[in-house]
C-alpha positions as CSV (number, residue, x, y, z in Angstrom):
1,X,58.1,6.2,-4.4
2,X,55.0,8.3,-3.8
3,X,54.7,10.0,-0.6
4,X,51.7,10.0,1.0
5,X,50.4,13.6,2.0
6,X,49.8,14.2,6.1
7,X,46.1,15.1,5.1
8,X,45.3,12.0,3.6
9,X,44.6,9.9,6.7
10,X,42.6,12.6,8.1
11,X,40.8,12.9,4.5
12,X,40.1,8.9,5.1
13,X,39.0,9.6,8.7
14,X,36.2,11.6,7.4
15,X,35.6,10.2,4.3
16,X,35.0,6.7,6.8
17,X,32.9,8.9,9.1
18,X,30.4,10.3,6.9
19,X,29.7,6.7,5.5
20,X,29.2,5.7,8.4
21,X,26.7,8.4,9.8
22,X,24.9,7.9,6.7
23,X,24.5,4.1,6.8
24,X,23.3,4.6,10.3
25,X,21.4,7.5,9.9
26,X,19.5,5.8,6.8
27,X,19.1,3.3,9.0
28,X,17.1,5.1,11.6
29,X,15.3,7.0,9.6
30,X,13.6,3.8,7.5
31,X,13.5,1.5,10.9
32,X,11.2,4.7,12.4
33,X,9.1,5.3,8.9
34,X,8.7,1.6,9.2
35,X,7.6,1.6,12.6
36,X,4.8,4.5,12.4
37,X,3.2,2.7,9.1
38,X,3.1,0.1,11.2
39,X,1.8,1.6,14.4
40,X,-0.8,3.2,12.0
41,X,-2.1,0.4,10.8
42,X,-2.6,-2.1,13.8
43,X,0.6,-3.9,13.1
44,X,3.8,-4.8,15.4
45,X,6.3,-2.3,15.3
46,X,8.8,-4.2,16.2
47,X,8.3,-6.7,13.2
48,X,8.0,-4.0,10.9
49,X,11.2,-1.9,11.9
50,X,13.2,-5.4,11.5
51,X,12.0,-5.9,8.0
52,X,12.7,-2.4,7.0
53,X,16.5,-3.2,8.3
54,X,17.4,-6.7,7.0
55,X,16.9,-6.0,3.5
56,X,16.7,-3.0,0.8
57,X,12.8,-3.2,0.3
58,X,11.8,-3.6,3.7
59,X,10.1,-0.2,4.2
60,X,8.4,-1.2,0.9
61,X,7.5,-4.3,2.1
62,X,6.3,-2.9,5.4
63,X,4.4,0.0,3.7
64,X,2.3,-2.9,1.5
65,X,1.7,-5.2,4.0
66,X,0.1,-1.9,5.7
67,X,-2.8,-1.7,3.2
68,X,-3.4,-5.5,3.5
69,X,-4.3,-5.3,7.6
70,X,-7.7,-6.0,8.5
71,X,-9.0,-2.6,8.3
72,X,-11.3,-2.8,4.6
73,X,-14.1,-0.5,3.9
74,X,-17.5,-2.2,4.7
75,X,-18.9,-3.6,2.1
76,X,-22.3,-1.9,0.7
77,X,-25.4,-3.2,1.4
78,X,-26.8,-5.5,-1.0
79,X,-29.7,-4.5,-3.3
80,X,-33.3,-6.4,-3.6
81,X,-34.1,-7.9,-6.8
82,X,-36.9,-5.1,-6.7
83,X,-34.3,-2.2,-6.2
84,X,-31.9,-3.5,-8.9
85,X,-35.4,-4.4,-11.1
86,X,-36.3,-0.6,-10.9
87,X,-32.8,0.8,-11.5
88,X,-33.1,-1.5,-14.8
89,X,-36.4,-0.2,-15.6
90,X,-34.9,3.7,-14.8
91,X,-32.6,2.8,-17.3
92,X,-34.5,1.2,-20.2
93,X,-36.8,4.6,-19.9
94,X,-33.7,6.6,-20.4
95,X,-32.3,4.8,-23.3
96,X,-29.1,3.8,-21.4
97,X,-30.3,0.0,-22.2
98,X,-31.8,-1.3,-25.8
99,X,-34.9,-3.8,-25.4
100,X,-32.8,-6.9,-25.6
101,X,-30.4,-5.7,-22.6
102,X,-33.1,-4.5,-20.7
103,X,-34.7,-8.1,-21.3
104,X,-32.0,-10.2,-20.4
105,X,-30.8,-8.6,-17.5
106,X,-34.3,-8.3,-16.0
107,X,-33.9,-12.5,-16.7
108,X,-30.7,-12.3,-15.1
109,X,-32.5,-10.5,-12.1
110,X,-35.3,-13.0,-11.7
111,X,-33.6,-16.1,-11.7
112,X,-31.1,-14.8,-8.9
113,X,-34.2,-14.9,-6.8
């Protein structure tokens, strides 16, 4: 038979260890990533930090559903038919449009009216 060297169980013991800091370390460290993005972006922490540990893509999934909170841009203000009429004519007078273009989106303009 093979005997078994008197380093190996301690070789086990810190083999064991290590995995284990790391699969609780990893888990702190995305359960607290999770929980800032979320803090960040007007969501609940605590909702955030549980997705991040159930599965694999939870910090992913908490990281998207970040950029979908309520917090978009304003919109810009909408332009009069006679801004958007002038900025047509501006660009028939620098070539940017040929006659027909310039014709039917000045249509297009008018009938939106």
């Amino acid at each position: 038979m093979y005997a078994i060297s008197p380093d190996v169980p301690g070789i086990v013991f810190v083999g064991a260890f290590a995995l284990l800091a790391w699969v609780v370390g990893s888990g702190i460290w995305r359960s607290s990533v999770a929980r800032r993005i979320a803090e960040r972006n007007g969501l609940d922490p605590r909702d955030a930090s549980a997705v991040a540990l159930l599965n694999d893509n939870g910090l992913a999934a908490a990281y998207v559903r970040s950029g979908m909170s309520g917090a978009r841009p304003p919109a810009a203000p909408a332009r009069t038919p006679a801004q958007r009429l002038a900025d047509l004519d501006a660009l028939h007078a620098a070539g940017t449009v040929t006659d027909e273009e310039y014709a039917a989106a000045r249509q297009r303009i008018i009938d939106s009216i």
